[in-house]
DSSP file (Angstrom, degrees, kcal/mol; ACC not computed):
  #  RESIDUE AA STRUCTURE BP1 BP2  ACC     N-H-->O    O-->H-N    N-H-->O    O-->H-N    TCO  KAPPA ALPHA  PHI   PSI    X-CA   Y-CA   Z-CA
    1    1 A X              0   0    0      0, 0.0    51,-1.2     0, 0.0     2,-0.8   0.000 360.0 360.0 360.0 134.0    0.0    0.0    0.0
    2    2 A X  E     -A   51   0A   0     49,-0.2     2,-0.3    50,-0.1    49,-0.2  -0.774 360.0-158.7-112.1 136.2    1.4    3.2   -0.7
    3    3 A X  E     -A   50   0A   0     47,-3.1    47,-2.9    -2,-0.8     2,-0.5  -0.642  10.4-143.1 -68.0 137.3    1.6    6.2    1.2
    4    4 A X  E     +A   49   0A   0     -2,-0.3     2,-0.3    45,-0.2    45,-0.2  -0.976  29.0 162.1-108.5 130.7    2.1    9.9    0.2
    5    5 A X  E     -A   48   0A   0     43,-1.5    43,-2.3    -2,-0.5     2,-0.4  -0.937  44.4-105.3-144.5 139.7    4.4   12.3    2.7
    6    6 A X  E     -A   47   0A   0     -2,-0.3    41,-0.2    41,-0.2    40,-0.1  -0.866  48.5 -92.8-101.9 147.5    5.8   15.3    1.8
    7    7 A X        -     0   0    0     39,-2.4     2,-0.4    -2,-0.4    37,-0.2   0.147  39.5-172.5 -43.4 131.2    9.6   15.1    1.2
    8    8 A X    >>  -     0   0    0      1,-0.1     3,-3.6    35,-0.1     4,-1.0  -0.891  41.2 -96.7-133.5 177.6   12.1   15.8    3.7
    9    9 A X  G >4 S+     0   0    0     -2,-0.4     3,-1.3     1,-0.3     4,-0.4   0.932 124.9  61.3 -70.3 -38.8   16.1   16.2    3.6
   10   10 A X  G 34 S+     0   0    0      1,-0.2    -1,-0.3     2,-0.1     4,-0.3   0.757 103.4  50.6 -44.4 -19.5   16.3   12.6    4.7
   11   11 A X  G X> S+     0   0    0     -3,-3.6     4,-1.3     1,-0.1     3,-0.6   0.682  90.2  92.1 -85.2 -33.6   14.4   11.7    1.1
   12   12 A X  T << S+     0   0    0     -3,-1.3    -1,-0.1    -4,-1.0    -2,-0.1   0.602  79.2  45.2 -59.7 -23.4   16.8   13.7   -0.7
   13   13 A X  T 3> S+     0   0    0     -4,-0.4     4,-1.7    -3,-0.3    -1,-0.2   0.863 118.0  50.0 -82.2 -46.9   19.4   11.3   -1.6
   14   14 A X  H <> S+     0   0    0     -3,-0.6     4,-1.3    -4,-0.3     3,-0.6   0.968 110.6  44.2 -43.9 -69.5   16.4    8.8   -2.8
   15   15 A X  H >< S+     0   0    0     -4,-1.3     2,-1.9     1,-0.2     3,-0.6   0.596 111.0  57.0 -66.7-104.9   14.2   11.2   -5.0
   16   16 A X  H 3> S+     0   0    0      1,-0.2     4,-2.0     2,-0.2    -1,-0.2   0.130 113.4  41.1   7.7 -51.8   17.6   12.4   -6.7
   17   17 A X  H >X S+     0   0    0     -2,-1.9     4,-1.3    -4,-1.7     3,-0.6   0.956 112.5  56.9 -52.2 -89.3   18.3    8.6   -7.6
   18   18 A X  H <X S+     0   0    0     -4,-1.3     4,-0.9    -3,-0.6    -2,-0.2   0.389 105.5  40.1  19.0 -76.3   15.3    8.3   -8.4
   19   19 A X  H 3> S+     0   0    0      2,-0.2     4,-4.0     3,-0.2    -1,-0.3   0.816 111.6  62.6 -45.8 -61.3   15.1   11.2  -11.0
   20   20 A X  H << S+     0   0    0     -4,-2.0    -2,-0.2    -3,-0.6    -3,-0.2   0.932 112.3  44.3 -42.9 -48.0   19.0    9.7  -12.3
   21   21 A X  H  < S+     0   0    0     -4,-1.3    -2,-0.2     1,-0.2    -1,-0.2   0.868 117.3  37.3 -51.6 -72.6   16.8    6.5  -13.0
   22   22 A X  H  < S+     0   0    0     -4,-0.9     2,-0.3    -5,-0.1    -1,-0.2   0.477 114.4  47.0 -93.4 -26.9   13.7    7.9  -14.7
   23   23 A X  S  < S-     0   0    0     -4,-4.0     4,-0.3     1,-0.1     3,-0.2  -0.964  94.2 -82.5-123.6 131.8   15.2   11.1  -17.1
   24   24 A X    >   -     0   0    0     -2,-0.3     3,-0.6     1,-0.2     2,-0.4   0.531  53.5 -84.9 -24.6 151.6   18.2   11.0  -19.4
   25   25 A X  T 3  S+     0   0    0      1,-0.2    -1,-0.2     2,-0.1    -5,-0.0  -0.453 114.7  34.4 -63.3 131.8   21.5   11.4  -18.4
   26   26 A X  T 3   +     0   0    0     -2,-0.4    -1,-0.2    -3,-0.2    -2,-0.1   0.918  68.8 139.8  71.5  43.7   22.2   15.1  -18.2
   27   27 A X    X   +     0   0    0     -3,-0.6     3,-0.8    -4,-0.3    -2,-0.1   0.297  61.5  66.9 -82.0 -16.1   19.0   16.4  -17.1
   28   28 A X  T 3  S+     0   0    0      1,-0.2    -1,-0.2     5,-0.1     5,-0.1   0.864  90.9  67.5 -82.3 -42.5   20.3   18.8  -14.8
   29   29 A X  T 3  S+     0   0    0      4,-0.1    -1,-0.2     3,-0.1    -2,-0.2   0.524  77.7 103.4 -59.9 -18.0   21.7   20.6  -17.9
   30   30 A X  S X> S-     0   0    0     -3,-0.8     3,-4.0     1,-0.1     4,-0.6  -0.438  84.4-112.3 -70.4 151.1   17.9   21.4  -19.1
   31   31 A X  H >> S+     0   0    0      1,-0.4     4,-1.5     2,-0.2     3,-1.4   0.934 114.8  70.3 -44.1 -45.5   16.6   25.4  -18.5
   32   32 A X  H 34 S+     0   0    0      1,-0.2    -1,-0.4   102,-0.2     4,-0.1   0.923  97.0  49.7 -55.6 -19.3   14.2   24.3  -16.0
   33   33 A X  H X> S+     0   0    0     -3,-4.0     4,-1.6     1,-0.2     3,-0.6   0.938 104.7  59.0 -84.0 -23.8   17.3   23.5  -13.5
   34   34 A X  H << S+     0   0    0     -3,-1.4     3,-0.5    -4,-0.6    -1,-0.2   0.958 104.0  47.5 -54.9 -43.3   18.7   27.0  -14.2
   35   35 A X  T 3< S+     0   0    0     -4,-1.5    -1,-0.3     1,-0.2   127,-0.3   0.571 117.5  48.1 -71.7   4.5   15.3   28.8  -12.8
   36   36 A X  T X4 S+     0   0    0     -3,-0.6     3,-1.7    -4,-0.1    -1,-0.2   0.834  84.2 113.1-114.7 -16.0   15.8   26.0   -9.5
   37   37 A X  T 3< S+     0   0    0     -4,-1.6     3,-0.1    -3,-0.5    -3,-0.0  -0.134  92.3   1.3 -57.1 141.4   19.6   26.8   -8.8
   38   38 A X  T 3  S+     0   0    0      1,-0.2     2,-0.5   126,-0.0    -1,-0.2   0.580 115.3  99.3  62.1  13.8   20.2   28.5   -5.4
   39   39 A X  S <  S-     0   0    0     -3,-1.7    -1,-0.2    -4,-0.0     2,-0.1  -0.923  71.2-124.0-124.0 139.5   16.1   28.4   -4.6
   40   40 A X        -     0   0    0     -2,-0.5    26,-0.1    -3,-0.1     3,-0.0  -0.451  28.4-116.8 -70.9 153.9   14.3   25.7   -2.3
   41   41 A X        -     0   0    0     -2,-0.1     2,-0.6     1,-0.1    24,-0.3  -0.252  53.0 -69.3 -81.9-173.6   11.7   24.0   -3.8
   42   42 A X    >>  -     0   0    0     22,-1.8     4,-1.8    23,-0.2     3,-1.2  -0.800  46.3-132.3 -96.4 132.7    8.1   24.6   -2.1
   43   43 A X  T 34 S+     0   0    0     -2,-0.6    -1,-0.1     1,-0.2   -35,-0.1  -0.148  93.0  28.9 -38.7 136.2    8.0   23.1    1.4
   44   44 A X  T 34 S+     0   0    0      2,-0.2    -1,-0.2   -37,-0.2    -2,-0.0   0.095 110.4  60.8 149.3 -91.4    4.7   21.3    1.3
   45   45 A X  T <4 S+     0   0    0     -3,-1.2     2,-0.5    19,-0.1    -2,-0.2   0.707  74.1 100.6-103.0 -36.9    4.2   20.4   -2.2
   46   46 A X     <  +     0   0    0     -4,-1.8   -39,-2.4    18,-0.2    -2,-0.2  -0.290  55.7 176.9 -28.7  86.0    7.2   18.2   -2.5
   47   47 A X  E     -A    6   0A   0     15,-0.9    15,-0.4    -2,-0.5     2,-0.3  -0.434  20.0-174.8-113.1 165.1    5.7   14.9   -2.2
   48   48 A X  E     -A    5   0A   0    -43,-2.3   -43,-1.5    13,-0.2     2,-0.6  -0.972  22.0-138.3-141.1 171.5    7.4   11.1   -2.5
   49   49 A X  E     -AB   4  60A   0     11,-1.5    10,-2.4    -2,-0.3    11,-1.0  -0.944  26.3-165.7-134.5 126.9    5.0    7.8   -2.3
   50   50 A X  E     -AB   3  58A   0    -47,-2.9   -47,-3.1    -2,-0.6     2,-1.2  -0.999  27.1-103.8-147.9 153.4    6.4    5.0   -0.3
   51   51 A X  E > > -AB   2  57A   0      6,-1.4     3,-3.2    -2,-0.3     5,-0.9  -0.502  25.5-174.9 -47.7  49.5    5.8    1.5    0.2
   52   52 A X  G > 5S+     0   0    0    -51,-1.2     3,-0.5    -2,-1.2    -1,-0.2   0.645  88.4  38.1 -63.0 -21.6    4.1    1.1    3.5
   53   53 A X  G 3 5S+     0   0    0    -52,-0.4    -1,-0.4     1,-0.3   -51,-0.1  -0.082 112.2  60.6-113.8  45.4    4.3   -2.9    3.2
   54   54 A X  G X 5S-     0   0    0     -3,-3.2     3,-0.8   -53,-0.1    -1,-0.3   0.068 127.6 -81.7-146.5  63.0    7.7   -2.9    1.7
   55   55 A X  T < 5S-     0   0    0     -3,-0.5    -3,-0.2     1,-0.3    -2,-0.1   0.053  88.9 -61.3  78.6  -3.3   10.0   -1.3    4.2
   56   56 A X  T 3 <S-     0   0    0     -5,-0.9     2,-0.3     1,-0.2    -1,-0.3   0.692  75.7-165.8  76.4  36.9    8.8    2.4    2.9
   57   57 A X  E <   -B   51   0A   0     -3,-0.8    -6,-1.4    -6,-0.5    -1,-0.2  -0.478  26.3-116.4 -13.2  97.1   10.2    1.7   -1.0
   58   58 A X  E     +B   50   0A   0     -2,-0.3    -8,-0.2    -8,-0.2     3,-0.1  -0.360  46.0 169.6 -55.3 118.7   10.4    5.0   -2.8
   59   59 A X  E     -     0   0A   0    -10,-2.4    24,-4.5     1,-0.3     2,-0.2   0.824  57.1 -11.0 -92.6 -40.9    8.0    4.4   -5.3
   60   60 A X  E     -BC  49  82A   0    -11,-1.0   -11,-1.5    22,-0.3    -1,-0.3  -0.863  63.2-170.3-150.1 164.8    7.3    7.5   -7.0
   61   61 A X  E     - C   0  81A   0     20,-0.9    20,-1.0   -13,-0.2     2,-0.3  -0.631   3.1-174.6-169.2 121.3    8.3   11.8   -6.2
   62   62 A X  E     - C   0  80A   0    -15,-0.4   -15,-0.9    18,-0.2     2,-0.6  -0.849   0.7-172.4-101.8 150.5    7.6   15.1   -7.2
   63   63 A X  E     -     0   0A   0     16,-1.8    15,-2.0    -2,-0.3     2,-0.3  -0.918   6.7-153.2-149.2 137.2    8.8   18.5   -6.5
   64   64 A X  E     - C   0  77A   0     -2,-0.6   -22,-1.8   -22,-0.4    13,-0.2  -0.725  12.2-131.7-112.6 165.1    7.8   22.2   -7.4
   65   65 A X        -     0   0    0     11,-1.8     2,-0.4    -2,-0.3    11,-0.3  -0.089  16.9-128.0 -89.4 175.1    9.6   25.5   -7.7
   66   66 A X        +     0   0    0    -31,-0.2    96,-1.1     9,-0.2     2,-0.3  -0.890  53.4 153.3-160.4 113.7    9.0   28.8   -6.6
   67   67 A X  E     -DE  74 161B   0      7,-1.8     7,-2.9    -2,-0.4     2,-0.7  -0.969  35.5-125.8-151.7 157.0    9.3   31.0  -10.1
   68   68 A X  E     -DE  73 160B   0     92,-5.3     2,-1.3    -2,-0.3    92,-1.1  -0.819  12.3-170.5-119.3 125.7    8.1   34.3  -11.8
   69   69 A X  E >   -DE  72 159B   0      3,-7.3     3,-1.4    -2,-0.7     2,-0.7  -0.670  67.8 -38.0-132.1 137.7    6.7   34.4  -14.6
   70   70 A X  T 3  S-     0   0    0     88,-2.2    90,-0.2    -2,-1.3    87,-0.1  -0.863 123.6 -38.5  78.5-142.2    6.3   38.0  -16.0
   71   71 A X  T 3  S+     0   0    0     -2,-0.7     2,-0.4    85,-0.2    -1,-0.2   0.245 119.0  99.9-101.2   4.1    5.6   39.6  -12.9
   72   72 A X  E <  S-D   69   0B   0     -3,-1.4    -3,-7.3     1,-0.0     2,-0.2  -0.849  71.7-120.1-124.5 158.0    3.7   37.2  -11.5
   73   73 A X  E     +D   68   0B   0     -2,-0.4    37,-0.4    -5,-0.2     2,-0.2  -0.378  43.9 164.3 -79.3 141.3    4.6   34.6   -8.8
   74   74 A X  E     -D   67   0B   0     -7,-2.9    -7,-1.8    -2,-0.2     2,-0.3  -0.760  37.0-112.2-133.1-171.9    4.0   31.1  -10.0
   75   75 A X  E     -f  111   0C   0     35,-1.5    37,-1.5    -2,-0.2     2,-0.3  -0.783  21.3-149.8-102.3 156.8    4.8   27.5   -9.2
   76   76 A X  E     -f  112   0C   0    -11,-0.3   -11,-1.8    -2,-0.3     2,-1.1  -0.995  13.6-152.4-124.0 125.7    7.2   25.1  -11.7
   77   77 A X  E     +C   64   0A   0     35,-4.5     2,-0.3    -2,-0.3    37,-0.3  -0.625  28.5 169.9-104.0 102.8    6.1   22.1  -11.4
   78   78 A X  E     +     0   0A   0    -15,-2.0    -2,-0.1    -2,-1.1     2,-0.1  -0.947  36.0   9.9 178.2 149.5    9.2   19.2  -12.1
   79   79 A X  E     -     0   0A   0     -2,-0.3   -16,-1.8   -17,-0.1    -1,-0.4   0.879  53.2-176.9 -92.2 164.6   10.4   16.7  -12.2
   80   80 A X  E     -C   62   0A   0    -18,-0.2     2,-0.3    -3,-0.1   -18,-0.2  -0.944  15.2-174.0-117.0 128.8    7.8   14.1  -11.4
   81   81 A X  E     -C   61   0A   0    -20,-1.0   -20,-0.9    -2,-0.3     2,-0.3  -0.827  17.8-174.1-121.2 100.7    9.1   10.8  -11.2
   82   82 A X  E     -C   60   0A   0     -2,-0.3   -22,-0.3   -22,-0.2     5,-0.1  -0.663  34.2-102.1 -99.9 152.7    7.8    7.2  -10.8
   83   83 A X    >>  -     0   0    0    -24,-4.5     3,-1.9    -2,-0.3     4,-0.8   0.032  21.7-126.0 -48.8 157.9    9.7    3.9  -10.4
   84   84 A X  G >4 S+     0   0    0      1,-0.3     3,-0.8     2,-0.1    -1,-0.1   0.936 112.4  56.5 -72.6  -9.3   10.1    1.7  -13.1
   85   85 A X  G 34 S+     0   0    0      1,-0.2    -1,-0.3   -26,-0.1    -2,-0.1   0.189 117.0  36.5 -89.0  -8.8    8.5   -1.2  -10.9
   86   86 A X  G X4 S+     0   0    0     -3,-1.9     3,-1.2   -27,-0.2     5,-0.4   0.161  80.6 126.3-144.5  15.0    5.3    1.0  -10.3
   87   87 A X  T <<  +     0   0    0     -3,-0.8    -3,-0.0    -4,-0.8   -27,-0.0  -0.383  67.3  35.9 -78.2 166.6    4.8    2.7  -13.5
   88   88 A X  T 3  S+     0   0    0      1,-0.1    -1,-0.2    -2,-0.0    -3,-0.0   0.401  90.6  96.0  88.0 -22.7    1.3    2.2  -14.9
   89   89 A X  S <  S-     0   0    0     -3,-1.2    -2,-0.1     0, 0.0    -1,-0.1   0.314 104.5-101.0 -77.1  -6.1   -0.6    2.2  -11.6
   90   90 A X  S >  S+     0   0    0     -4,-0.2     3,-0.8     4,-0.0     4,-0.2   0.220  79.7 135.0 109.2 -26.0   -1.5    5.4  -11.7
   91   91 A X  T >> S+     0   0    0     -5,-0.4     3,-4.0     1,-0.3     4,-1.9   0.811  73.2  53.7 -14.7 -83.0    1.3    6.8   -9.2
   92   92 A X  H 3> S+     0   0    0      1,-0.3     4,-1.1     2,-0.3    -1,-0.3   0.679 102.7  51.4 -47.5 -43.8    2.1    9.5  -11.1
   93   93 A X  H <4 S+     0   0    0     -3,-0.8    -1,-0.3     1,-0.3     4,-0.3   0.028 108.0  59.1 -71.3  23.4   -1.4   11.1  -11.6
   94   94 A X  H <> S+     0   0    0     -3,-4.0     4,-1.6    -4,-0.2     5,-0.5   0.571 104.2  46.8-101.3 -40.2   -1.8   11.0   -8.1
   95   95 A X  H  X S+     0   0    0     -4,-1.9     4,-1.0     1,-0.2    -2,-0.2   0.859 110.2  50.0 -91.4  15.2    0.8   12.8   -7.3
   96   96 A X  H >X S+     0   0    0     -4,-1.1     4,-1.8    -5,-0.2     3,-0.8   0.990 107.5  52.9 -66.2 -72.5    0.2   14.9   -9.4
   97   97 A X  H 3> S+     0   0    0     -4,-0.3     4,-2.3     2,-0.2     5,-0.2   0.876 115.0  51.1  13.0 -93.0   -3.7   15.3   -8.1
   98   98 A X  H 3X S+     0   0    0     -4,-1.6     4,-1.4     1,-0.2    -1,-0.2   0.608 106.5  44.2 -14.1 -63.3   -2.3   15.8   -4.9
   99   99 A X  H <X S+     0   0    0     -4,-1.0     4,-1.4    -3,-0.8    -2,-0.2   0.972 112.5  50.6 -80.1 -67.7    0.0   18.1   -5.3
  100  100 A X  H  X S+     0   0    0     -4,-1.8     4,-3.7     2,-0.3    -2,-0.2   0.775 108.7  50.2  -4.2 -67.7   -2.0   20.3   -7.3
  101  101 A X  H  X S+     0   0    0     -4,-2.3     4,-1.5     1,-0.2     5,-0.3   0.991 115.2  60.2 -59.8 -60.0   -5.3   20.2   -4.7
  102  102 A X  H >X S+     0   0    0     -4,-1.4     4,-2.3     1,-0.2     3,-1.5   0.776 102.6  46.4 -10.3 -80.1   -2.0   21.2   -2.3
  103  103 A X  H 3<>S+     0   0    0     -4,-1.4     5,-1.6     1,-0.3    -1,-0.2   0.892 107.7  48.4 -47.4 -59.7   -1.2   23.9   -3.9
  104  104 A X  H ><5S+     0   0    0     -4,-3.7     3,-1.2     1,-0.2    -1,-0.3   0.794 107.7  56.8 -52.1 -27.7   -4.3   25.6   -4.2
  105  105 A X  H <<5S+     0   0    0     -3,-1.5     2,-0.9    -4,-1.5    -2,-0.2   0.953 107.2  61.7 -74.8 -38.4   -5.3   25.0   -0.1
  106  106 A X  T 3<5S-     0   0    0     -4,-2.3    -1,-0.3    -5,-0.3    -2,-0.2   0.348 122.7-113.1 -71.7  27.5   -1.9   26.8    0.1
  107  107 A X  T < 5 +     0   0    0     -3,-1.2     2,-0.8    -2,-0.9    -3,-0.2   0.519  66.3 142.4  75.6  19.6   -3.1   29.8   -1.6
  108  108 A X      < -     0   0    0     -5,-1.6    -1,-0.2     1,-0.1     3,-0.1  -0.821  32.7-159.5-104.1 122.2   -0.9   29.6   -5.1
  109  109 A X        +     0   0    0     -2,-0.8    38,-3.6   -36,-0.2    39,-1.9   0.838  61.6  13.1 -50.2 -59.5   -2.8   30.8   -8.5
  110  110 A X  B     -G  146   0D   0    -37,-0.4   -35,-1.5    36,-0.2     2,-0.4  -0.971  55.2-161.2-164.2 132.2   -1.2   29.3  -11.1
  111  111 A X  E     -f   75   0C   0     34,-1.8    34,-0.3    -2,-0.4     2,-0.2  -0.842   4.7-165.4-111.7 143.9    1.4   26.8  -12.3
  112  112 A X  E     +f   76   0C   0    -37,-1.5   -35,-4.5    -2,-0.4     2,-0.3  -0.780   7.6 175.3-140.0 165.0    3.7   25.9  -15.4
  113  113 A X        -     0   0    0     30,-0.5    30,-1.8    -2,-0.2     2,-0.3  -0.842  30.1-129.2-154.0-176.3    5.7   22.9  -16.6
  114  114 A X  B     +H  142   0E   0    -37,-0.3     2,-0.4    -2,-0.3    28,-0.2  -0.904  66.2  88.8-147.1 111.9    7.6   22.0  -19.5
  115  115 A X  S    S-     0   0    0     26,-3.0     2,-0.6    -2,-0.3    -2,-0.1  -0.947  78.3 -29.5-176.9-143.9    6.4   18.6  -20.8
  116  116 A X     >  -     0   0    0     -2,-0.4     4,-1.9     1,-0.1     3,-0.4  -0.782  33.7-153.7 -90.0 112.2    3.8   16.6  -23.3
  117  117 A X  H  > S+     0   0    0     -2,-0.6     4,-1.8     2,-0.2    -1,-0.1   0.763 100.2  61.7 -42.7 -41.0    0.2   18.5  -23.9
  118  118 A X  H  4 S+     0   0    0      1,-0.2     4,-0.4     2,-0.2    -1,-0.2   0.937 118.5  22.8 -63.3 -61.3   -1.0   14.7  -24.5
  119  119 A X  H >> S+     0   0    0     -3,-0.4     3,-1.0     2,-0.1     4,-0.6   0.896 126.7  49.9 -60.9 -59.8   -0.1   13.6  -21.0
  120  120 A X  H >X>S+     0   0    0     -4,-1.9     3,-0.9     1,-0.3     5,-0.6   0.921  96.0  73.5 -51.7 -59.0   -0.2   16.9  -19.3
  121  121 A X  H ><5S+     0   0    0     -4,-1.8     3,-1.7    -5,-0.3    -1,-0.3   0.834  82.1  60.9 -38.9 -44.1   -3.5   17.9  -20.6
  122  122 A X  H <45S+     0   0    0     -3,-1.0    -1,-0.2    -4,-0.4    -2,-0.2   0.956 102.3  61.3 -73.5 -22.7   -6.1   15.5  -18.5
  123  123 A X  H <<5S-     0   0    0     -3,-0.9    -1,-0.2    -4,-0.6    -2,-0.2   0.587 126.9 -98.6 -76.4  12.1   -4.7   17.4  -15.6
  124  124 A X  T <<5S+     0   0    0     -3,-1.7    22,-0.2    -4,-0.6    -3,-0.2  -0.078  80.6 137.6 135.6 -28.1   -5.9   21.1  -16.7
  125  125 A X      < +     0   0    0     -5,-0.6    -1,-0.3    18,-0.1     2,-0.3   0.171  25.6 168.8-148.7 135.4   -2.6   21.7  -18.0
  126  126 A X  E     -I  144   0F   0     18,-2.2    18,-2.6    -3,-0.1     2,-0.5  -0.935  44.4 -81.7-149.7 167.5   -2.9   23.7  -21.7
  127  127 A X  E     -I  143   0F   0     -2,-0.3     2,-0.6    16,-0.3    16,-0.2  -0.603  45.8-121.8 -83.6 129.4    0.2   25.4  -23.7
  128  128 A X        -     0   0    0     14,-1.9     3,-0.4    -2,-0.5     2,-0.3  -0.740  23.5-166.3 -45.5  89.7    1.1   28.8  -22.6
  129  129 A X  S    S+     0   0    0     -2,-0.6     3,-0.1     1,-0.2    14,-0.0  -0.664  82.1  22.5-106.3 127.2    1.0   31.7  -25.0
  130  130 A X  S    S+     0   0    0     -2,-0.3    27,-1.3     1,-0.2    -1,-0.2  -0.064  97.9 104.5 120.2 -47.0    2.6   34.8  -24.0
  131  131 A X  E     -j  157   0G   0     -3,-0.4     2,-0.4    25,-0.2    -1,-0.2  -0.740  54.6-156.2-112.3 143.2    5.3   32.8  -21.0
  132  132 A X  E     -j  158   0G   0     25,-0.6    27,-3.2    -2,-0.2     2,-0.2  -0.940   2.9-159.1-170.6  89.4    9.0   32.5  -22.3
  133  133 A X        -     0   0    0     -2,-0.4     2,-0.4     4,-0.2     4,-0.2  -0.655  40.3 -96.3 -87.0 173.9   11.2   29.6  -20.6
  134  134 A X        -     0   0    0     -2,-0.2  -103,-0.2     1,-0.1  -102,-0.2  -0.627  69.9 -33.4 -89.5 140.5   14.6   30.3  -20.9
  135  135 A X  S    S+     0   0    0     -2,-0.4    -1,-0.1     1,-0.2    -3,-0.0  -0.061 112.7  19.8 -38.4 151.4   16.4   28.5  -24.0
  136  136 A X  S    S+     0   0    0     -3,-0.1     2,-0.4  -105,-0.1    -1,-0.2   0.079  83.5 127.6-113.3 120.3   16.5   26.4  -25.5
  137  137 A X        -     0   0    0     -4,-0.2    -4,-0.2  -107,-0.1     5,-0.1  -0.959  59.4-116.0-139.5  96.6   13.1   25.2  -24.6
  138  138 A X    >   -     0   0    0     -2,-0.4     3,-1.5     1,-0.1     4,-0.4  -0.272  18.6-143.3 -59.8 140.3   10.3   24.3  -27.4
  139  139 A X  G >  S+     0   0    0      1,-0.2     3,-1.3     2,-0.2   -11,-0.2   0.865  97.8  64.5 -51.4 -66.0    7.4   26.8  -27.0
  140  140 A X  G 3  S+     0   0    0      1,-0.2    -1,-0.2   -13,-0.1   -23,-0.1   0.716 102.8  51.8 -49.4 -27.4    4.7   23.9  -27.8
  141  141 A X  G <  S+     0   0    0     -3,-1.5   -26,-3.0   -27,-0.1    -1,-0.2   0.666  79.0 103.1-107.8  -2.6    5.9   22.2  -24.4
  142  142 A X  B <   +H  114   0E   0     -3,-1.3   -14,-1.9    -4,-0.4     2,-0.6  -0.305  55.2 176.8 -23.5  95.2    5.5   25.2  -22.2
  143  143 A X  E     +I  127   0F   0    -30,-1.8   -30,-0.5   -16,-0.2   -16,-0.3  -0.867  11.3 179.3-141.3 125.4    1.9   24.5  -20.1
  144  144 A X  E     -I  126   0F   0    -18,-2.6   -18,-2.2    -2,-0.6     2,-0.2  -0.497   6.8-171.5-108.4-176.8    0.3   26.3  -17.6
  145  145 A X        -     0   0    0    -34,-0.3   -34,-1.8   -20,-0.2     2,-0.4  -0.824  23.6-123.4-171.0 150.3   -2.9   25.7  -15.7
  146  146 A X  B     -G  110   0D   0     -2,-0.2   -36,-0.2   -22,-0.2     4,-0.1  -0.759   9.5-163.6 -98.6 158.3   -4.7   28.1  -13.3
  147  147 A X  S    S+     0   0    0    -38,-3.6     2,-0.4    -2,-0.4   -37,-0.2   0.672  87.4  34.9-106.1 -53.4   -5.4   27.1   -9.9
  148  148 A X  S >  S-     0   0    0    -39,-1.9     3,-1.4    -3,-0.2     4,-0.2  -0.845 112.1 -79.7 -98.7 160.4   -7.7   29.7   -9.6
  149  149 A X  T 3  S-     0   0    0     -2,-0.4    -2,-0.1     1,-0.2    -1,-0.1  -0.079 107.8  -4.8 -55.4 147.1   -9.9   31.0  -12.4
  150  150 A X  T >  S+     0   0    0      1,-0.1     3,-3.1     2,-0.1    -1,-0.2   0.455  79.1 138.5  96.4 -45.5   -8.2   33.0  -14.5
  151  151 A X  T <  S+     0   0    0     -3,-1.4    -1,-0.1     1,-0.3    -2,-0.1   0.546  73.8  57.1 -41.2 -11.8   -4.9   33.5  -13.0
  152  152 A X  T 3  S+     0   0    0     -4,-0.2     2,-0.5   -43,-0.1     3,-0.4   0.296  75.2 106.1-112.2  14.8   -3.4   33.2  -16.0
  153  153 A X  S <  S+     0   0    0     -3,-3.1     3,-0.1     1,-0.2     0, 0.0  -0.737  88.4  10.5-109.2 141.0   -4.9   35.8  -18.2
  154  154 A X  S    S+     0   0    0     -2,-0.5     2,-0.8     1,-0.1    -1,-0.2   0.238  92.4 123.3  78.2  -3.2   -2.8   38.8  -18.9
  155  155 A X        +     0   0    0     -3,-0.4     2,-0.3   -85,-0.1    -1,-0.1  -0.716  33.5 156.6 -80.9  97.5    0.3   37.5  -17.5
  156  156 A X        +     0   0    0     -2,-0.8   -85,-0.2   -26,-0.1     2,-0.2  -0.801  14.5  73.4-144.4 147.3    3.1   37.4  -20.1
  157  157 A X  E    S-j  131   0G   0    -27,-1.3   -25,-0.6    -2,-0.3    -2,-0.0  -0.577  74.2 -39.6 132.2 160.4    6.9   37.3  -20.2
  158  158 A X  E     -j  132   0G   0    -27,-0.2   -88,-2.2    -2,-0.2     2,-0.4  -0.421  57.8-116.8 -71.4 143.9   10.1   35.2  -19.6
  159  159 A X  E     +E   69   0B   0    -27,-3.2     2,-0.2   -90,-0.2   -90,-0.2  -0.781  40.9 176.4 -81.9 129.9   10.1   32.8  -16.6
  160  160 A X  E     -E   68   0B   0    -92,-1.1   -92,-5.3    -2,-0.4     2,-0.1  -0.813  34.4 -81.9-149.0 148.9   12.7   33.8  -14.3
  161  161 A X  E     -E   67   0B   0    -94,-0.2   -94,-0.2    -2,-0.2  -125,-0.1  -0.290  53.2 -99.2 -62.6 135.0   13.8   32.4  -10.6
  162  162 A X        -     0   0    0    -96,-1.1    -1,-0.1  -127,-0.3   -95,-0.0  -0.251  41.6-101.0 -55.3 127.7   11.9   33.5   -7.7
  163  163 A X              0   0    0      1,-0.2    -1,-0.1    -2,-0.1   -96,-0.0  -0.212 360.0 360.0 -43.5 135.9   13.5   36.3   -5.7
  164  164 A X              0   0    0     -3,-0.1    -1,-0.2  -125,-0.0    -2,-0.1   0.333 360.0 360.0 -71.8 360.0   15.3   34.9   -2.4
């Protein structure tokens, strides 16, 4: 049975394997890590899914950002990871689910990602016109979704790291 906990610095060494597993080698080298250097991710929303009947197994983990985009504060939501041993159950769109409903009791508007409209899409998630990751970053893969209504209209401009 799995559990969901949000992440703590004991976890850290796990999701980070974790992540090495599940995305190409030299993944830290994509834009999205530039906007996460020298900022904490959000306390919180940082979730990992563990194994309650198999010693607590990392099964799956996600983690969000604290970012601006334009002028307004957003979440980045990345990376999401599941094991290969539990993909297909659904893991991932829970934590995604999760995290999301998260966010919103915690008062945050609106959230962006860089990944597949196909996938992305059943959770609200639609391409972004107007918001500017930093190169080199295809346009198409660029996806927001508002947490409240609205939250995203009129907002435009490169995504940049949240002020410390």
């Amino acid at each position: 049975m799995l559990e969901l906990h949000e992440e703590t610095e004991a976890d850290c060494w796990e999701v980070e394997a974790l992540f090495d597993l599940s995305f190409a080698p030299g993944r830290e080298a994509l834009s999205s890590y530039r906007l996460r250097d020298g900022v904490a991710p959000v306390a919180g929303l940082c979730l990992v899914a563990r194994d309650a009947e198999a010693d607590g197994v990392l099964g799956g983990a996600i983690r969000y950002w604290p970012v601006r985009a334009g002028d307004a504060p957003a979440l980045l939501l990345g990376p999401v990871a599941v094991h290969p041993t539990r993909q297909g159950e659904g893991l991932g769109a829970w934590l995604i689910r999760d995290s999301l409903h998260r966010a919103v009791d915690a008062g945050w508007r609106r959230v962006l990602l860089v990944g597949d409209a196909p996938y992305y899409g059943r959770f609200g998630f639609a391409r972004l016109d107007g918001i500017e990751m930093p190169p080199p970053t295809n346009p198409d893969r660029v996806l927001g979704r508002a947490l409240v209504p609205g939250a995203w209209d009129g907002v435009r401009g490169a995504v940049t790291r949240a002020r410390a």
